[in-house]
N, C-alpha and C positions, 0 to 999 in steps of 0.2 A: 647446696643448690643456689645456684646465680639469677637464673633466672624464673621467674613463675611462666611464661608463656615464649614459647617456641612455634615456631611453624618452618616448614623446608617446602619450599615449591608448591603448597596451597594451592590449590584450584578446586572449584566447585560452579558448575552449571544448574545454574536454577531455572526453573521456568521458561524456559531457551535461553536463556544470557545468563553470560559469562561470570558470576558475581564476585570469584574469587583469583586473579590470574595468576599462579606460579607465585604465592606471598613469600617470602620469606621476612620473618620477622623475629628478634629475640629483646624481651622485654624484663629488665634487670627489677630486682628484688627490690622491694619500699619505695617509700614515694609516691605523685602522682604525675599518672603517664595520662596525654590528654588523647588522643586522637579522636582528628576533625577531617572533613571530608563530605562532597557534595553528595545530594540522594542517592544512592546505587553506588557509591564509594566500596560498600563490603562490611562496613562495621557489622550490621546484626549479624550478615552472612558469617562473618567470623565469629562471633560469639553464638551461634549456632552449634558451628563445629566442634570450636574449643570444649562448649559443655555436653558435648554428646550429642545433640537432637537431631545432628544431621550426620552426614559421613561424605567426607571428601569424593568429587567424583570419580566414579570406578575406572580403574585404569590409569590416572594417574599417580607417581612418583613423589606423593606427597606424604608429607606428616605432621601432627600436630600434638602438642603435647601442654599440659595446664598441673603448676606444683609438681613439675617432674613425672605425671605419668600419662599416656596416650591416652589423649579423650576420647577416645573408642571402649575402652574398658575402667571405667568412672566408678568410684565403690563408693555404696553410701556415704561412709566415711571421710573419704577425701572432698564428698559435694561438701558434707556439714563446714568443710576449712572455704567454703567459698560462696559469697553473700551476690546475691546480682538485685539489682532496681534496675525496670526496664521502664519507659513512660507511660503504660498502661495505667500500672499503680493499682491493678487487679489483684482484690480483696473477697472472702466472704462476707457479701452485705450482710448474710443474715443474725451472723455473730456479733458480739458484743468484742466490745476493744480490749477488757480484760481475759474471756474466753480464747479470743486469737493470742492472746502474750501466753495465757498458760497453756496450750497446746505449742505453741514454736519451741515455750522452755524446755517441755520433754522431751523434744527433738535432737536438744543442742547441748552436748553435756559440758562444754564451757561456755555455757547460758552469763550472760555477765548483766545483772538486773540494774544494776546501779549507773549502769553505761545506758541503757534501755533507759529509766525513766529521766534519764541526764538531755539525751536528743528529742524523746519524746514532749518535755516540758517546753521546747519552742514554740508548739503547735496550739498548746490550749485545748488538748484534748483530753476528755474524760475518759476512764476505765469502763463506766458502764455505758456511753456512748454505744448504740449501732454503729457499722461502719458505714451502713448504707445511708446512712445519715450524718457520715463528713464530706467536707469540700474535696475537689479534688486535692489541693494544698495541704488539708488535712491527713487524708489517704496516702502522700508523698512521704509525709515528715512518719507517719506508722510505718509503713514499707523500710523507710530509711532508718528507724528507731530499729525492727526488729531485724532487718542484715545486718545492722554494727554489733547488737547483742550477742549475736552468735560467735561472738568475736571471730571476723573468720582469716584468714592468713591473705586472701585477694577478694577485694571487692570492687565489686564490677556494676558501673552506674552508666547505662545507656540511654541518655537522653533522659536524664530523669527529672529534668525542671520544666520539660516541651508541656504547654499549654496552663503553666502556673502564672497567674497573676505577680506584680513586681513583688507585691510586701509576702507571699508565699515563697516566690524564688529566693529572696533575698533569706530569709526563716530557714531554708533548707541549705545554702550554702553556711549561713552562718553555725547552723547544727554540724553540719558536715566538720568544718575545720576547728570547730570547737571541742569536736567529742573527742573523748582520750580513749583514743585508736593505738594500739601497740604499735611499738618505735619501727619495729620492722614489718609492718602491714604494706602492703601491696594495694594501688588505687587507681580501678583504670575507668577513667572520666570523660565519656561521650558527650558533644553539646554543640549546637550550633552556633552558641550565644559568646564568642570571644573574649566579653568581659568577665564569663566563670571561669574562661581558659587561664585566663592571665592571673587572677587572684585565686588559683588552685593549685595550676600542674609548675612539677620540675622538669615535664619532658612533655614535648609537641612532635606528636607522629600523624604526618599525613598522608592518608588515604585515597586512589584515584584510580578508581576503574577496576576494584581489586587487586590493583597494586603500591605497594609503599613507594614514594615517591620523598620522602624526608624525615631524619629525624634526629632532633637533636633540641636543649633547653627552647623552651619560648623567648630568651631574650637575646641570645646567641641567632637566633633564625630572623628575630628584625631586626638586628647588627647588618644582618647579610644583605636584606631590601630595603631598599630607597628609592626614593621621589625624586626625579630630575624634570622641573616644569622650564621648558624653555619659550619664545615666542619667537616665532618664523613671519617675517615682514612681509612674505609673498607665498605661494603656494607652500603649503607641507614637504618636503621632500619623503622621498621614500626611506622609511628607517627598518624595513625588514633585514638587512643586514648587520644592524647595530649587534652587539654580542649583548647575552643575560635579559634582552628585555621582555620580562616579562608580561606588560599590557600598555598600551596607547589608549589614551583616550583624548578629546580635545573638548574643554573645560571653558567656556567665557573666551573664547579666543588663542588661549593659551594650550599647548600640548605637553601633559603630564604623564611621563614615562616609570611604570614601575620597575626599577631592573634590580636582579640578581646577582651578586658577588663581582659587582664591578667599583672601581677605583676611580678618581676624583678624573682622570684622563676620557672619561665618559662625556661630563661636560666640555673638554677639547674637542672631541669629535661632535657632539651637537651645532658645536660655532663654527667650525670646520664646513658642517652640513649647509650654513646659513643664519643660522638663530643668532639674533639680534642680541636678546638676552637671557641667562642660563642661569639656574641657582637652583640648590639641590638642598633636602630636607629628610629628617626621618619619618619614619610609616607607622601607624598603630598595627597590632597583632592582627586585627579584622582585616586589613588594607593587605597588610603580605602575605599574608592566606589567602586572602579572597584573589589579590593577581597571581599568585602560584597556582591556584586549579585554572584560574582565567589563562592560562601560556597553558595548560591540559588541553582546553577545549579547540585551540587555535592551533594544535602542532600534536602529532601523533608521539614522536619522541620528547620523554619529559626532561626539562632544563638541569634539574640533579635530582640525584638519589639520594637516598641515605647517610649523613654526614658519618 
């Protein structure tokens, strides 16, 4: 098996909108896959589907499948191969931190203990601690202690650092990429925060409107965007014709163009347009993501698909 998660033309209406549009997506074995995407993008809605709780809307032509088997029919068994952390980070307060570790072990018969108090030691948390009396940071790093122990083949972390203070965030990444996770584990890594993007994943899938709109490594995709800041001596010319660009903005006087898969002839046609002066730069991961859904919100048809 190649891939853990599959989907064929996805669609699912939630609450009237649309959350999931015709996805098709295939998401190859180990590693970590990032996808990032504005509110109502579809993540949770997909991770809905994929682990059962919902069921694709009726009538259409879709399907979804998780470790090879149709998440419609999910057997105990194959949940125990798969660990999720969502940002809730919903616990039983009323238990003790030990009492919750020896109930999950029962659960999970490749219980891996030495991996459990491996992650768990970032946090500075006791055994006989209440839960309802850890931070939220605390309650993160236990959530994430006890989905890595279950060793499970895909684990799925949605938004799991939303509302952690820096030295909590920073505690749970560092657990994350420090725990010794089986070579072929499977890691699919929601976040809106850029900077966990880039020190985690080997793949950047993005999400828009419930549909995939890109995918391919996080360094190969800001290969692709670039900064072309040029300055126009008299009015802006009109640049909705320029090919790949992805956003305009005008900065201090200056007009700084995010474009897409375009070649140094980009700046030819800026001086062509008028611009006085033209010079062109690379983009952080935040910057090309953020104007890749920014050309979403501005244009119905999206600039590319799928690498």
């Amino acid at each position: 098996m190649h891939h853990v998660i599959v989907t064929s033309n996805l669609s699912l209406h939630y609450q009237g909108k649309r959350a999931l549009d015709r996805l098709t997506l295939s998401v190859e074995r180990s590693g970590v896959h990032a996808i990032v995407g504005a509110n109502g993008a579809g993540k949770s809605s997909l991770f809905r589907v994929l682990l059962g709780f919902q069921a694709p809307t009726a009538g259409s032509a879709s399907s979804a499948s998780i470790l090879g088997c149709d998440s419609a029919h999910l057997t105990p068994a194959l949940r125990g191969r798969i660990g999720f952390v969502n940002e809730e980070h919903t616990l039983p307060g009323w238990m003790r931190v030990d009492q919750l570790t020896a109930m999950q072990r029962r659960l999970y018969p490749q219980w891996n203990q030495a991996r459990y108090a491996e992650v768990v030691r970032n946090f500075n948390v006791g055994p006989a601690q209440l839960i309802s009396q850890l931070s939220r940071g605390e309650r993160a790093g236990v959530n994430l202690a006890l989905a890595l122990a279950q060793s499970p083949e895909l684990l799925i972390l949605d938004e799991p650092t939303l509302g952690l203070d820096v030295v909590a965030r920073r505690a749970f990444l560092e657990a994350l990429m420090s725990a010794s996770i089986d070579s072929d584990a499977t890691i699919i890594f929601c976040s809106h925060q850029m900077e966990e993007i880039e020190r985690v994943a080997d793949n950047l899938i993005i999400l828009e409107r419930g549909a995939l709109r890109h995918m391919s490594p996080p360094f190969d995709f800001c290969e692709r965007v670039q900064l072309w800041v040029a300055e126009f001596p008299f009015r802006q010319p009109d640049s909705s014709h320029l090919p790949g660009v992805l956003q305009v903005q005008q900065i201090d006087g200056l007009t700084h163009f995010i474009v897409f898969d375009q070649a140094d002839d980009f700046g030819a046609r800026l001086r062509l347009m008028g611009a006085r002066s033209v010079h062109s730069m690379p983009v952080s991961l935040e910057r090309a993501v953020n104007g890749f859904l920014a050309r979403g919100h501005i244009a119905n048809a999206p600039i590319a698909a799928a690498a």
